[in-house]
N, C-alpha and C positions, 0 to 999 in steps of 0.2 A: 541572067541569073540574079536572082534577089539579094542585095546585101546582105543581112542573116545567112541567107545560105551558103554567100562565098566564107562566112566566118564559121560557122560551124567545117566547109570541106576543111578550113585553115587547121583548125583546133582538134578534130576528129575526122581528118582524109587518111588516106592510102598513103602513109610517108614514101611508096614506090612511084606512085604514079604524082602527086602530088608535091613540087618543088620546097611552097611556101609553110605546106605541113611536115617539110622534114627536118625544116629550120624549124619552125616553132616547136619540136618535139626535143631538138637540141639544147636548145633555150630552155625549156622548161625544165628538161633534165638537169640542166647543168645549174639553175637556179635552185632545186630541189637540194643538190649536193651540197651546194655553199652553207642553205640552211643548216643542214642535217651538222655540218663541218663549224657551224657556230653555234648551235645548241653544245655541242662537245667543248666546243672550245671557252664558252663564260662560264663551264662548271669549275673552271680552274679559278682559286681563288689570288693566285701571284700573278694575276692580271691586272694591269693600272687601269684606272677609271677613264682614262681617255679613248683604251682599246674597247672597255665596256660602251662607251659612248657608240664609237664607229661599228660594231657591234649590233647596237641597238637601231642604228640608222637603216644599218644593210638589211638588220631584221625587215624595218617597216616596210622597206623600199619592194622585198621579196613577198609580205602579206598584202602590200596594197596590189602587186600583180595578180596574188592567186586569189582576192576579192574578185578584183575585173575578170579574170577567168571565169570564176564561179558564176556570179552574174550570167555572162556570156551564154554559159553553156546549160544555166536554165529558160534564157529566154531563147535559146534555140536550138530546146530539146525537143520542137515537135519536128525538126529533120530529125531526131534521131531515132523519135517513136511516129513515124507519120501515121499509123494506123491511130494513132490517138491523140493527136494533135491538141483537144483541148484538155487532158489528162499530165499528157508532155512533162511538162513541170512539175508538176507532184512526183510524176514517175522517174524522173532523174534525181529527185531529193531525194528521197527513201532509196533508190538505187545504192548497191555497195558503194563503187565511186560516187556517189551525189553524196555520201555520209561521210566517206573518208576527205571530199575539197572539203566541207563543211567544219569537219572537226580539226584540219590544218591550222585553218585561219579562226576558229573562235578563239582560241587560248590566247590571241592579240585585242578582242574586243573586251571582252566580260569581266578582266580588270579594270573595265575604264568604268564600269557599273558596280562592281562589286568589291569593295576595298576591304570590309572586314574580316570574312574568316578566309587568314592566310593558309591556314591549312589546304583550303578548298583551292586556292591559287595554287598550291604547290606540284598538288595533285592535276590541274587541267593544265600546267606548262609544260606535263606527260606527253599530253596528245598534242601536242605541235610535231614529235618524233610521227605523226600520221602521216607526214608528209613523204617520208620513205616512201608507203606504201604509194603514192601517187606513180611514183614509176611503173609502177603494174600499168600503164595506159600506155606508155611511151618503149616498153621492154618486149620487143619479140618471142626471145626467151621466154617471157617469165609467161606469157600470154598463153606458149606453146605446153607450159607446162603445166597451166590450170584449163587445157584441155585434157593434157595427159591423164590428169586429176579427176578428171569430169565422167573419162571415156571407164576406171576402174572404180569409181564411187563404191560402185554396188559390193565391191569384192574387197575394198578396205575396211567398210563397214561390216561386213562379213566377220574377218580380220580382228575389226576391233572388238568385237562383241565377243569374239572366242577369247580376245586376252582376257577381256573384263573377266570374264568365268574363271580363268585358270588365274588371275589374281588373288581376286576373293576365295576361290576353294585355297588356293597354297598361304596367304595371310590368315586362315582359319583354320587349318591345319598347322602352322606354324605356332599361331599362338598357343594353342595346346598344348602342344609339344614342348611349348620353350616356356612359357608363361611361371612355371612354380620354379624352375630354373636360375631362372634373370628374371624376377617380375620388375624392375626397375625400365628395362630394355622392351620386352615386352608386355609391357600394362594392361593393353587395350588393342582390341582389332586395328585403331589408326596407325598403331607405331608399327605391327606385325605389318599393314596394310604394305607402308612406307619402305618396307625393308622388299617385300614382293616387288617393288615398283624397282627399287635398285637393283634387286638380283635377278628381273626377268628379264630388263634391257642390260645386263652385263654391266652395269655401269660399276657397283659395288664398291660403293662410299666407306665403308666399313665400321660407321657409327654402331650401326646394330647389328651385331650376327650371332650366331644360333651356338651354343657350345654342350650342345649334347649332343650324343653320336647319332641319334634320330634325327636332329634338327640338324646336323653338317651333312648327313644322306640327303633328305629333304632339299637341303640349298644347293647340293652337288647335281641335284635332277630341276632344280627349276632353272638352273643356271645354263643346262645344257637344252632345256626345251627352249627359255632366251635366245640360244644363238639361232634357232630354228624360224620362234616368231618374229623377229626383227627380219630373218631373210627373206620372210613372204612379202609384205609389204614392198619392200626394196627391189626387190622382182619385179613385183608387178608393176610397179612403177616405171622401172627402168624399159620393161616391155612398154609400155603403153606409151610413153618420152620416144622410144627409137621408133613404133611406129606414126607417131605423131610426124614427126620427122621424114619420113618417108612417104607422108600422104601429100607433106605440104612442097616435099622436088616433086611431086608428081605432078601436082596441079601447077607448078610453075614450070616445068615443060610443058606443058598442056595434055598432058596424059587423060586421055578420056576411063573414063572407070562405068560399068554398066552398073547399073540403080539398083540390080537385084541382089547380085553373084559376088559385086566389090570388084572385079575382073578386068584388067584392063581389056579396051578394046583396040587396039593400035594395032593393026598388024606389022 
């Protein structure tokens, strides 16, 4: 087996069947953490300069890995797109993961280029927190549950597009209602918008609320249609999570499933 390709099985195997990818997933996890655990940790500012220093070391020490990662895992992304072998590379960079290594590890170069507008520093020391999301590679979980995701796309979208409507019709029926009222409170469709967004997920901030007997009906009916649309989502979710889960004991006893029916075939 080709060197390249014992590193990519290394870096993207089967952590089951794969000894050296189940350490390296460990590793990488547990490097992510440390990150993640000292980004939080130099926002404090009763910190002495010598912890900033060691700090700043463990930083380097963790972006010059997920450099060498990154690299790695473009020069041997055509295992992982073999049908496009000389595309490979582009197609792991523009790839979700290929944007989220990328944006890990810039917010360590681009100060070494760009020293004047601090502001724009402040704002790309943001995306080093990307690094979180790297665990989405190394998480079963999380894996199982952006399938779960995938499998109800259709029906959340569905979902979201009926909130959107019953936003906008209740923030435009609100403002009308409340507007000569409170016009302080409700000014503008954005402020009525804002008040729909808290009172339809139940959240209910209580900056703006309605104080006419139309506008406390009004928020008494979109409040209880709130508990309604938060449950649909959350449903279907929770359905498509437990069956995710069920497909994946199946295939790990080796449950045969027939191509057409979904049916197991076992007798």
């Amino acid at each position: 087996m080709p060197f390249l390709q014992r590193l990519h099985n290394i870096i993207d195997g089967n952590v089951e069947t794969n000894r050296f990818s189940r350490y390296y997933n460990i590793f990488s996890s547990t490097l992510i953490i440390i990150s993640i655990l000292l980004i939080i940790l130099e926002s404090f500012r009763e910190i002495k300069s010598e912890i900033i220093e060691l700090i700043y070391g463990v930083e380097t020490l963790v972006v010059i890995f997920f450099t060498i990662e990154y690299v790695i895992r473009v020069i041997t992304s055509r295992y992982l797109y073999p049908k496009h072998k000389f595309a490979a590379p582009f197609l792991f960079i523009i790839s979700f993961m290929g944007i989220i290594d990328l944006l890990s590890i810039l917010p360590f170069y681009l100060p070494l280029f760009i020293t004047t507008n601090l502001t724009f520093l402040r704002v790309l020391r943001l995306f080093r927190l990307m690094r979180i999301f790297k665990l989405i590679r190394y998480s079963d979980s999380v894996l199982t549950l952006g399938k779960a995701v995938s499998r109800i796309k259709t029906e959340l979208i569905s979902t979201l597009f009926i909130t959107s409507i019953i936003l906008l019709f209740s923030a435009n029926l609100m403002y009308i209602v409340e507007n000569k009222a409170q016009p302080d409170a409700f000014k503008n469709m954005a402020e009525a918008l804002w008040w729909a967004v808290a009172t339809l997920t139940t959240v209910g901030y209580g900056d703006i609320y309605p104080i006419t007997m139309l506008g406390k009906f009004i928020s008494g009916i979109m409040a209880l249609i709130g508990i309604g649309i938060v449950a649909i989502p959350t449903g279907l979710l929770s359905s498509a999570f437990v069956s995710e889960i069920e497909e994946k004991k199946k295939i790990k006893n080796g449950e045969k499933k027939c191509p057409h029916c979904d049916k197991s075939l076992e007798k």
